[in-house]
C-alpha positions in Angstrom: 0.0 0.0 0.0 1.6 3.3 -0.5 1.4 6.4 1.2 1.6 9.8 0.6 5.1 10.7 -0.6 7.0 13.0 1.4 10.6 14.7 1.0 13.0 14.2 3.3 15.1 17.0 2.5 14.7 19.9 4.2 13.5 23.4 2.4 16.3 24.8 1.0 16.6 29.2 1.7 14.9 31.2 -1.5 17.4 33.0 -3.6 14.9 35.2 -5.2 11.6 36.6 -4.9 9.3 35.0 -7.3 7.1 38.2 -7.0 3.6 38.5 -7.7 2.2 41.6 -10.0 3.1 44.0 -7.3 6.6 42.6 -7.2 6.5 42.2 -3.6 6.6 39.0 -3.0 3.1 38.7 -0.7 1.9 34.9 -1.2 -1.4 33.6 -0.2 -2.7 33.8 3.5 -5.7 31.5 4.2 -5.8 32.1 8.1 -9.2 34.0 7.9 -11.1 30.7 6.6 -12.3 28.4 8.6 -10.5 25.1 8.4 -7.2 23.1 9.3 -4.6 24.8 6.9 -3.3 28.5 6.9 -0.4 29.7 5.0 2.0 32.7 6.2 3.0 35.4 3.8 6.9 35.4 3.3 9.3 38.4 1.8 11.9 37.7 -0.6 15.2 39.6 -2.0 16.3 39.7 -5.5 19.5 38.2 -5.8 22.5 40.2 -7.0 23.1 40.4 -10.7 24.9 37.5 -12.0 26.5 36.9 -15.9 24.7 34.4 -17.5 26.1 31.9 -20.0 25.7 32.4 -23.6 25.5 30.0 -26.4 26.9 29.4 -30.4 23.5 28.5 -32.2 23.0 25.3 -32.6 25.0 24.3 -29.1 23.6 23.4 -26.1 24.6 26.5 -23.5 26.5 25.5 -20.6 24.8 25.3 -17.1 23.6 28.2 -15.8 26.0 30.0 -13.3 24.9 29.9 -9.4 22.6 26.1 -10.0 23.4 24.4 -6.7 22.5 20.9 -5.9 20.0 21.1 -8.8 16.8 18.9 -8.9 17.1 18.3 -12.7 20.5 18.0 -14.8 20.2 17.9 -18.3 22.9 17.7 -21.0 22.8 17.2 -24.6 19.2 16.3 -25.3 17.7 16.1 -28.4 14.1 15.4 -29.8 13.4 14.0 -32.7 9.4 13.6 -33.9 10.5 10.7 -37.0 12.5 12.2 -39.4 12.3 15.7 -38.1 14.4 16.5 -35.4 12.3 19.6 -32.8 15.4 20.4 -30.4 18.9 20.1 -30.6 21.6 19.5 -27.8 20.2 21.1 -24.8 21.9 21.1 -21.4 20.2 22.9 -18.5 20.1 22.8 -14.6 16.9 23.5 -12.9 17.7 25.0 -9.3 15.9 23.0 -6.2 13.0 24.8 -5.2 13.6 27.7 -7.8 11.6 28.7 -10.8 13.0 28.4 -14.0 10.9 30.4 -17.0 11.5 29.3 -20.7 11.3 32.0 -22.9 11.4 32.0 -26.7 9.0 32.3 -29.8 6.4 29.4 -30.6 8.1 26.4 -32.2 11.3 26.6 -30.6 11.0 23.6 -28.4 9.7 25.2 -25.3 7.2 22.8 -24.5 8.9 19.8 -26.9 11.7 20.3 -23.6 9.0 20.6 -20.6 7.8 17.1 -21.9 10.8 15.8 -21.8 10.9 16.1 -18.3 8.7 13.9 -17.0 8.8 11.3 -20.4 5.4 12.9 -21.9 7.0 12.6 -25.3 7.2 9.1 -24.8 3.1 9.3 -25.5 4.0 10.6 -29.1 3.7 7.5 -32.0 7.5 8.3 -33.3 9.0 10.6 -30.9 12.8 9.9 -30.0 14.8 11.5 -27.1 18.5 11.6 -26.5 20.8 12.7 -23.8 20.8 12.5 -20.8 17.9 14.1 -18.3 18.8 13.0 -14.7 16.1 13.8 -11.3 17.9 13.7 -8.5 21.0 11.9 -9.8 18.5 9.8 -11.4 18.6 9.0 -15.4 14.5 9.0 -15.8 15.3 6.8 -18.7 16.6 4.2 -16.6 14.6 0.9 -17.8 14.0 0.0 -14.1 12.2 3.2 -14.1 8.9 3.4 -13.3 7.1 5.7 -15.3 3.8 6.2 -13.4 6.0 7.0 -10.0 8.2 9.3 -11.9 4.7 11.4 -12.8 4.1 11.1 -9.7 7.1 13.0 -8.6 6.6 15.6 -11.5 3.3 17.8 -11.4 2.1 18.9 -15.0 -0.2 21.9 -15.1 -1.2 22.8 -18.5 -2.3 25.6 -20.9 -5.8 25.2 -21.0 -7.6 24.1 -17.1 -8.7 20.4 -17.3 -10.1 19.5 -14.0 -12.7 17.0 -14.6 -15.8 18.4 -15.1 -17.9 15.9 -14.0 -16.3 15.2 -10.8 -16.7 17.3 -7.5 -14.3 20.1 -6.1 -12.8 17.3 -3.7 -12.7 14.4 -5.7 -10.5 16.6 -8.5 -8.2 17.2 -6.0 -7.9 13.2 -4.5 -8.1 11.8 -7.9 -4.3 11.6 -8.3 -4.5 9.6 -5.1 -6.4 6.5 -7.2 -3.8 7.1 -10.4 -1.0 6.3 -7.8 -2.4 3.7 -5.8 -2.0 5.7 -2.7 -4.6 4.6 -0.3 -6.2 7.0 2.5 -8.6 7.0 4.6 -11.5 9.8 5.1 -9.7 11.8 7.5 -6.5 11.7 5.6 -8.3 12.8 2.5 -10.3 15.8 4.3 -7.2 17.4 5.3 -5.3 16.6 1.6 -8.0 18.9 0.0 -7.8 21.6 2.4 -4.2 21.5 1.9 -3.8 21.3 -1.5 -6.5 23.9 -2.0 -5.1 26.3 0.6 -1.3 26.0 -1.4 -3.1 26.3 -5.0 -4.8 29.9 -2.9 -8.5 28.0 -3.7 -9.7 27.2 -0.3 -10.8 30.2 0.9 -13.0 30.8 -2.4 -14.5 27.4 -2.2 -14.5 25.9 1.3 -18.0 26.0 1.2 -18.6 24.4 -2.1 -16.4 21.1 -1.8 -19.1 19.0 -3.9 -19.9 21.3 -6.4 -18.5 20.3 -9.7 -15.2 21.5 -10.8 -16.6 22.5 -13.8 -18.2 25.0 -12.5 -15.6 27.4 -11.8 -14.3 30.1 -13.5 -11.3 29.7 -15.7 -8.7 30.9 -13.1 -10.1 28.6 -10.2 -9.7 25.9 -12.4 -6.3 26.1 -13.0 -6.0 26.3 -9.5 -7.7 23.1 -9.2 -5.4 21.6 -11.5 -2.9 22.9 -9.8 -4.2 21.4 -6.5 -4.7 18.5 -8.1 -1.4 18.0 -9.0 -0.3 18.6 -5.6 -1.8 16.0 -4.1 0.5 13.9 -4.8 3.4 15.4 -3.1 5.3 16.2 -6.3 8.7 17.5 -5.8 8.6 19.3 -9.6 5.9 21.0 -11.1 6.0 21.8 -14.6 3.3 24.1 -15.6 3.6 25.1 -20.0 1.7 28.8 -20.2 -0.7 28.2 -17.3 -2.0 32.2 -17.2 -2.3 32.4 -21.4 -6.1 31.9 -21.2 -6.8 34.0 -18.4 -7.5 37.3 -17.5 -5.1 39.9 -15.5 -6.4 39.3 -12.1 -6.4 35.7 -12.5 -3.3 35.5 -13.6 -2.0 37.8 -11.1 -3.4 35.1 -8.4 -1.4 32.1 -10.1 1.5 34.1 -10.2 1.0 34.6 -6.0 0.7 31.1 -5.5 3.6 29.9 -8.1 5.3 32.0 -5.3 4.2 30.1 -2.2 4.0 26.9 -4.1 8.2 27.3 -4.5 9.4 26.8 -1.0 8.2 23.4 -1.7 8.6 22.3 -4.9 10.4 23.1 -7.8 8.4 25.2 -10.7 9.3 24.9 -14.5 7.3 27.2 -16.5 7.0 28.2 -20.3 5.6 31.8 -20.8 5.4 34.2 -23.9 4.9 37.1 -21.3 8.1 38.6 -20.8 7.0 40.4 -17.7 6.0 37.0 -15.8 9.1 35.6 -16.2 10.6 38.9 -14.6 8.8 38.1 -11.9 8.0 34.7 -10.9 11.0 33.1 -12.1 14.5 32.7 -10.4 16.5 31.1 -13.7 15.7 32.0 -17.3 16.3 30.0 -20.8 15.9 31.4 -24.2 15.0 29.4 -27.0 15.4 30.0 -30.1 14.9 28.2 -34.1 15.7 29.2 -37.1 13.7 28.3 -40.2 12.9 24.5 -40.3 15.9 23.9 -38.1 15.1 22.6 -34.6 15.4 24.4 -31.6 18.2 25.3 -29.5 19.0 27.4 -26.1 20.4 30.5 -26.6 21.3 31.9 -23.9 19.8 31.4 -20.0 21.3 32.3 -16.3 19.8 33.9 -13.4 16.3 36.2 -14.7 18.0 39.3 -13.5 21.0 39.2 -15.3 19.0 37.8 -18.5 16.6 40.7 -18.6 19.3 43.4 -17.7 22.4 42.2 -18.6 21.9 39.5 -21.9 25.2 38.1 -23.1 23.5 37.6 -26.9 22.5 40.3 -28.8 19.3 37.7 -30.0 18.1 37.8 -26.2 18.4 41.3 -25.9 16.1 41.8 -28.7 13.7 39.4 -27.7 13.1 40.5 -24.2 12.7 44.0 -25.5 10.4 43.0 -28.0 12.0 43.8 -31.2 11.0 40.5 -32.2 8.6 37.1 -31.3 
């Protein structure tokens, strides 16, 4: 019978403020709702400036400067959909308990890369991946791998909500808990869904509505949901690929707050075409970039601040400013 998951390791200190809209770093507080859970508001620093590494197109970009005791190492990785090769030679570090934001134009292997991450390419009829991509000093290619606990560890939040619509408030959130196998009882379960709701900055909004269907929310709570759902299964990654591109300002301004709780706890990987997000949720940035029919590539990536102020490649520096994308 397994239980809920937990890690062991212990949280590591935050570098950076994954701000919200304001930029100053308030999270979620649930303490006014009745209920079990309640989450404290925490204050963050920017980190100083640090040079970022820079790339030869077509190369994967060394490591990003300042990556300690990453969660993810990744080095040379490839994709290839058949014939037709999407993403060339990447190597990347993803920081424990940091956010790392993808940046690029559409079709430079953005997402092709967050599915790499937790093997969702290996749903594709003809998709091919090479490399290595390591979790925890773990190849997740390793044939004694198991895939459905390796999910299980990596959260995936994606572009459009997809809670299931049929299905209650609550049993969205414990449904990973079937998936898995993991077993618990009534109690256990209760307190899950205030948890997970509380973390995904839901509870308060829907305490009183736990058997309503999920459905029934408004775009923004559901990706909340979905992001509650996700966490339900104690996973120590969450990859989330444009979560706020179908939402409006406020709503987005709320995922953004809880991205920045959610980090003391788990590791966020995000794609996003809004430049100003990844100034302020992410820790770590990577630009991608492809040229006509050629597969994609990182240009350039580092810590956000230095990639926003201080780009090493004239290409980021244009895209960041928006002179093109």
């Amino acid at each position: 019978m397994n239980e809920l998951p937990q890690d062991p390791r212990p949280p590591a200190p935050r570098p950076n403020g994954a701000g919200t809209g304001a930029g100053d770093g308030a999270g979620v507080t649930a303490s006014v709702v009745p209920g079990r859970a309640a989450l404290e508001p925490e204050r963050y620093l920017k980190p100083s400036g640090r040079v970022s590494a820079a790339a030869a197109p077509h190369s994967g970009a060394a490591p990003a400067e300042g990556v300690a005791n990453p969660v993810f190492t990744c080095r040379d990785v490839s994709v290839f959909y058949g014939d037709k090769q999407a993403l060339k030679s990447v190597s990347l570090d993803v920081g424990r308990r940091q956010v790392l934001a993808m940046i690029g134009p559409s079709g430079c292997g953005k997402s092709t890369f967050l599915r790499c991450l937790n093997r969702m390419n290996d749903t594709i009829a003809g998709a091919r991946v090479t490399g290595s991509i390591k979790l925890d000093a773990q190849d997740i290619h390793d044939d004694n791998l198991d895939v459905v606990q390796l999910r299980a560890r990596i959260g995936m939040v994606f572009q459009k909500p997809n809670p299931f619509p049929a299905m209650s408030i609550y049993d969205n959130v414990v449904a990973g808990l079937k998936l898995t196998g993991t077993k618990a009882n009534r109690s256990v379960r209760d307190d899950l869904v205030e948890e997970c709701l509380t973390k995904a900055g839901l509870w308060r909004e829907v305490y009183d509505r736990l058997r309503q269907p999920g459905g029934a929310l408004s775009g923004g709570q559901q990706q909340r949901l979905c992001i509650a759902r996700s966490l339900a299964i104690r996973p120590r990654v969450l990859l989330m690929d444009e979560p706020c591109s179908a939402l409006d300002p406020t709503s987005t301004r709320v995922i953004e707050q809880t991205m920045a709780e959610l980090v003391k706890e788990v590791t966020i990987v995000i794609v996003t075409h809004n430049m100003q997000q990844a100034q302020r949720v992410s820790d770590q940035c990577a630009f991608f970039l492809a040229e006509q029919n050629q597969p994609g590539y990182i240009v350039e990536h580092g810590p956000t601040e230095a990639m926003f102020e201080h780009p090493q490649d004239p290409r980021t520096s244009d895209y960041v400013n928006g002179r093109f994308g």
